[in-house]
N, C-alpha and C positions, 0 to 999 in steps of 0.2 A: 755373717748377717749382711743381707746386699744393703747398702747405701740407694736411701733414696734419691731421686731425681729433684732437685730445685725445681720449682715451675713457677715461673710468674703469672697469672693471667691481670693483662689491661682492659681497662672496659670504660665502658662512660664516653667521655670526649666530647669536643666542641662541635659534633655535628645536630643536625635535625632529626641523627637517628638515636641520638643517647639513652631512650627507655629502650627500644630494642636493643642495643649493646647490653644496657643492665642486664633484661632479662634472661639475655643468651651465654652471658657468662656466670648468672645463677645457675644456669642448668649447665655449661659447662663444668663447672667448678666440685657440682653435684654427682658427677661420673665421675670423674679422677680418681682412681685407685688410691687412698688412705694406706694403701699397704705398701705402691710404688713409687707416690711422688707426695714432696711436700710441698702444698700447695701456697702462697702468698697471692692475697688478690690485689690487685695495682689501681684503686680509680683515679681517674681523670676527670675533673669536674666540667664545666660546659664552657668557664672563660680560661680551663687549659692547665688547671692548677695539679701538679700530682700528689699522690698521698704518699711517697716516699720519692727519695730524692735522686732524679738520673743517675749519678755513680752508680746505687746500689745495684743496677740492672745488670752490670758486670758480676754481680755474686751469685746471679741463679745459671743453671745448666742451660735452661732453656726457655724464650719466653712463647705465649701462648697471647697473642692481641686477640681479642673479642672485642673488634671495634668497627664498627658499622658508620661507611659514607666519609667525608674531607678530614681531613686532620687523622687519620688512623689506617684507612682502607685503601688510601692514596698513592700509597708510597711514601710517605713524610716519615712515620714511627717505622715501618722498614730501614729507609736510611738510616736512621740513626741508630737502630738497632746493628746494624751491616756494619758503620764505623765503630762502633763498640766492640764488633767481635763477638756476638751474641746471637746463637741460633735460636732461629725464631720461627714458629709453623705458620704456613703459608707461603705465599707467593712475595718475590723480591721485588725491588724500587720498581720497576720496566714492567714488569707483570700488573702490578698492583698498579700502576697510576695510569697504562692503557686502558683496567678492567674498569677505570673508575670515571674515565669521561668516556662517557657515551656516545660523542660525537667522535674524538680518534677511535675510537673503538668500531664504527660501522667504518671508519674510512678505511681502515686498516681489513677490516673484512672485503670490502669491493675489492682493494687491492688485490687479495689473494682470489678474486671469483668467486664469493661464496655469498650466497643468500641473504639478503637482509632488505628491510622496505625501503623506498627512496624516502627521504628526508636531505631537510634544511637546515641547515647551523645558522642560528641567530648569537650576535653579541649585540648587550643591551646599548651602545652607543649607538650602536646602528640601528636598533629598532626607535630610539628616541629620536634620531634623525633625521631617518626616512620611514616612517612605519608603512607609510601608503607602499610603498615598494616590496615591502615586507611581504605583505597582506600578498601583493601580488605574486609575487616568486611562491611564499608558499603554497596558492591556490594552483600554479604549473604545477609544483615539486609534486607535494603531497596529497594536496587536492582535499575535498573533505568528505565524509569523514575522516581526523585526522586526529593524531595525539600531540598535544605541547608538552614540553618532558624537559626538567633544568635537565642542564648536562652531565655534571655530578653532585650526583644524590642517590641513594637508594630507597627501597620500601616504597616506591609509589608516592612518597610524599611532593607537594606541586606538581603531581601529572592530570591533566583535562583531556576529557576526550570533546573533541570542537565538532559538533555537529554542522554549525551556522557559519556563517562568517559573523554576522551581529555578536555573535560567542568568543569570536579569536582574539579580540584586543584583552577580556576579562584573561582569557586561560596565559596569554603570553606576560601578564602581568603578575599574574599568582607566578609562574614559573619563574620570572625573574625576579621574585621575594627570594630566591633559596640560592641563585648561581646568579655571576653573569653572562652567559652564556645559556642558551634556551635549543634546544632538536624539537622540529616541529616534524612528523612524522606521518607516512599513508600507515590508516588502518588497516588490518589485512580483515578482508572480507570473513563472513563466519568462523573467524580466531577461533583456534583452541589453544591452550597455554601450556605447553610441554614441558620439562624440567631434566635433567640429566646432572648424576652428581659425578666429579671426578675425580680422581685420587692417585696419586706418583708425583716422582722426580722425573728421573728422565723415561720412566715406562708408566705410561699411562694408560688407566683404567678405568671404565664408564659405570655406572650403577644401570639400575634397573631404570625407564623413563615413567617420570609420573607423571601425570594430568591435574591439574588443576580447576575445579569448577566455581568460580568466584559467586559470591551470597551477593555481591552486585552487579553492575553492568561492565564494568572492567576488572581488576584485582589492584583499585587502589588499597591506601593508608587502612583505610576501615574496615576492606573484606578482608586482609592479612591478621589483622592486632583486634580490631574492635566486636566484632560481630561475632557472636557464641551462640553454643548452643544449637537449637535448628535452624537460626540465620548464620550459622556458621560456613566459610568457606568448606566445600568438602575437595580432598585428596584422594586423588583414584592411585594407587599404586599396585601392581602397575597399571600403564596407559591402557584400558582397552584400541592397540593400536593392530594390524597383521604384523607377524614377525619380521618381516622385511622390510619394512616401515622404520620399527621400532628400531633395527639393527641399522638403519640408515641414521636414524636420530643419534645414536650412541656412536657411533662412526664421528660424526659431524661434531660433538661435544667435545670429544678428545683432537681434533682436529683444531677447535676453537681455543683450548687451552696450550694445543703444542706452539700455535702462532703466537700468543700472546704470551707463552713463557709463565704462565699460571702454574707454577711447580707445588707440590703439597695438596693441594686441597682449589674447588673452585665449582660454581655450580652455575651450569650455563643452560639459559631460558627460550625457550623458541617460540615460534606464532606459527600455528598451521593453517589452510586454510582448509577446515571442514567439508569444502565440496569436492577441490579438484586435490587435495591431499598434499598440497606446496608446501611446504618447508621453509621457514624463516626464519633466520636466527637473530634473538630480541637484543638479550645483553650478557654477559662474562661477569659472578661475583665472587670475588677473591676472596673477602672474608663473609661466606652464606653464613646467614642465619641459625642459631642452632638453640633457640626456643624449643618446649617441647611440642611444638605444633611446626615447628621449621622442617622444609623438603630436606635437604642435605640430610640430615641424620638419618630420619625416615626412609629416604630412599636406600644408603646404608644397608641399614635393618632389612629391608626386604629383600636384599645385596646378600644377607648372610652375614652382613657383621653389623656387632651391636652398635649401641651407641659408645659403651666404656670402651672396647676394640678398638671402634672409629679415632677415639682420644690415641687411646697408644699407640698408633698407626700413624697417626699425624707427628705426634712426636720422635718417635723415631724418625720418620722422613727429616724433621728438622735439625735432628743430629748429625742424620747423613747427609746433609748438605751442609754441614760444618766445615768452615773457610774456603767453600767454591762459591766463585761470581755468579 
C-alpha cells in the first residue's frame, strides 16, 4: 500500500489579499487526491498568528502556500521554508520577492529589452515632500491617462486608473494606504488583458493564452471577486488572438518566468494594444490565484490538464527541486 504524501496547505496571512488566499486554498484543498495525499490546512490569521506551530512544518513532505500578496507571496514563507529544509511548490526567495514588487520587477524587465509601459516609482517620503514634483515627473513619465498601483500587492486592490490630474493626489493616496512605495504607470491605449499560465523547473512550459474582458472599466478588486453573474467578468479561453500572435504571447511568458527564476508554477499578465497589436507585459504572479473562477487553473484545463493533475504536477515539481538552490 503506497504511503501517502504529507501536504500542508498555508493560507490566510497578513496581507490585503486574505479572503482570496481563503478562497483559493478551499478549492485547492478541494482537488487533492484523498487517495494520494494527506492533507493538513495551515491558517494564518491577518496579525500573523499560525494554527500550528513552525516546528511541525518539518513533519510534512511537502508544503503547498496558498498565500496571496506580502507576508506569503514575497519570498518571507519561502525563506523560511528553504532553511527548514522543506519543499515547497512554487517559486523560491529571488523569484518570489522580484514577482512581488512591481517596481523591480518592470526594472528588471527593461533591463533585459523586453516590453512593458514607462512608469515612475514613487516612495511615500518623497511624495510627502515634494508632491509638486511628483505630479510633475509623472505627467513626463506616464502621462495620463495613467495607472497608480502600490508596489506590492496583488488582485487589483489600491489600483486607480487617473484620468485628470485633479484625480492624482486621491489615487496616489489610496495607493499609499496598502505600500510604501506607489508605480504610477502609462495606460496602454485600447488594453486588452492577456494571461499565460506556466509550469516547470528548469523546462518550461506556456498554457493556452486567455483573454480577459473585465465587467468594468479596468480588472480591479471588484470585477475579479465581486461582480457575478451577468455582471460578471468574462474569460475568453482561448484568446481569440492569430496563431502567431498568440505563439509570440506564450514565447514571452516563459521568457518572463525564465528571468525571474519563477520555478513550479507562475502566471504572467500582459496589456496589448487592440489597434496596432503591441504587446506589453503587466506583472509576473508566483503564487496565481486558484479560486474556481482563477485564470491559472482554467487556462490549465484547456492546456489538457485538469485542475487535480494541475496539483500533482506542482507537487512533484516541488519534490524535485528538493535541496537545489
Amino acid at each position: 500500500m503506497t504511503t501517502k504524501l504529507r501536504v500542508a496547505v498555508l493560507y490566510g496571512g497578513q496581507s490585503g489579499e486574505h479572503e482570496v488566499s481563503v478562497i483559493s486554498a478551499q478549492s485547492v484543498m478541494a482537488h487533492l487526491d484523498p487517495a494520494r495525499y494527506h492533507v493538513t490546512p495551515i491558517y494564518i490569521t491577518r496579525e500573523g498568528e499560525w494554527s500550528l506551530p513552525l516546528e511541525q512544518l518539518r513533519t510534512f513532505d511537502v508544503v503547498f502556500p496558498v498565500l496571496h500578496g506580502p507576508m506569503g507571496e514575497d519570498g518571507t514563507v519561502q525563506g523560511l521554508l528553504t532553511l527548514l529544509n522543506v519543499p515547497f511548490v512554487g517559486a523560491g526567495v529571488l523569484g518570489s520577492a522580484v514577482g512581488m514588487d512591481k517596481a523591480i520587477f518592470k526594472d528588471l524587465m527593461r533591463a533585459h529589452g523586453l516590453p512593458v509601459p514607462p512608469s515612475l516609482t514613487v516612495r511615500r517620503h518623497v511624495w510627502e515632500r515634494e508632491p509638486e514634483s511628483v505630479r510633475q515627473r509623472a505627467l513626463e513619465v506616464a502621462g495620463l491617462p495613467c495607472f497608480v498601483k502600490p508596489a506590492n500587492l496583488g488582485s487589483s486592490l489600491g489600483v486607480s486608473k487617473v484620468k485628470t490630474l485633479e484625480a492624482f493626489d486621491a489615487a496616489m493616496e489610496e495607493a499609499f494606504r496598502w505600500d510604501r512605495k506607489v508605480l504610477v504607470e502609462r495606460a496602454v491605449p485600447h488594453a486588452r488583458e492577456l494571461e499565460v499560465s506556466v509550469l516547470g523547473n528548469e523546462e518550461l512550459r506556456a498554457s493556452v493564452v486567455g483573454e480577459i474582458i473585465p465587467s468594468r472599466e479596468f480588472y480591479d478588486y471588484a470585477a475579479k471577486y465581486l461582480d457575478t453573474g451577468e455582471r460578471a467578468s468574462r474569460l475568453l479561453i482561448p484568446a481569440p488572438l492569430p496563431e502567431a500572435l498568440a505563439a509570440q504571447v506564450r514565447a514571452l511568458a516563459v521568457r518572463v518566468a525564465e528571468i525571474t527564476e519563477a520555478h513550479g508554477m507562475a502566471r504572467v499578465d500582459f496589456l496589448m494594444d487592440g489597434e496596432r497589436e503591441a504587446i506589453f507585459i503587466s506583472e509576473i504572479n508566483t503564487i496565481p490565484g486558484f479560486t474556481p473562477i482563477s485564470m491559472y487553473p482554467k487556462l490549465w484545463e484547456a492546456s489538457g490538464l485538469s485542475y487535480a493533475e494541475l496539483l500533482d504536477t506542482l507537487i512533484a515539481l516541488a519534490l524535485e527541486r528538493r535541496g537545489k538552490p
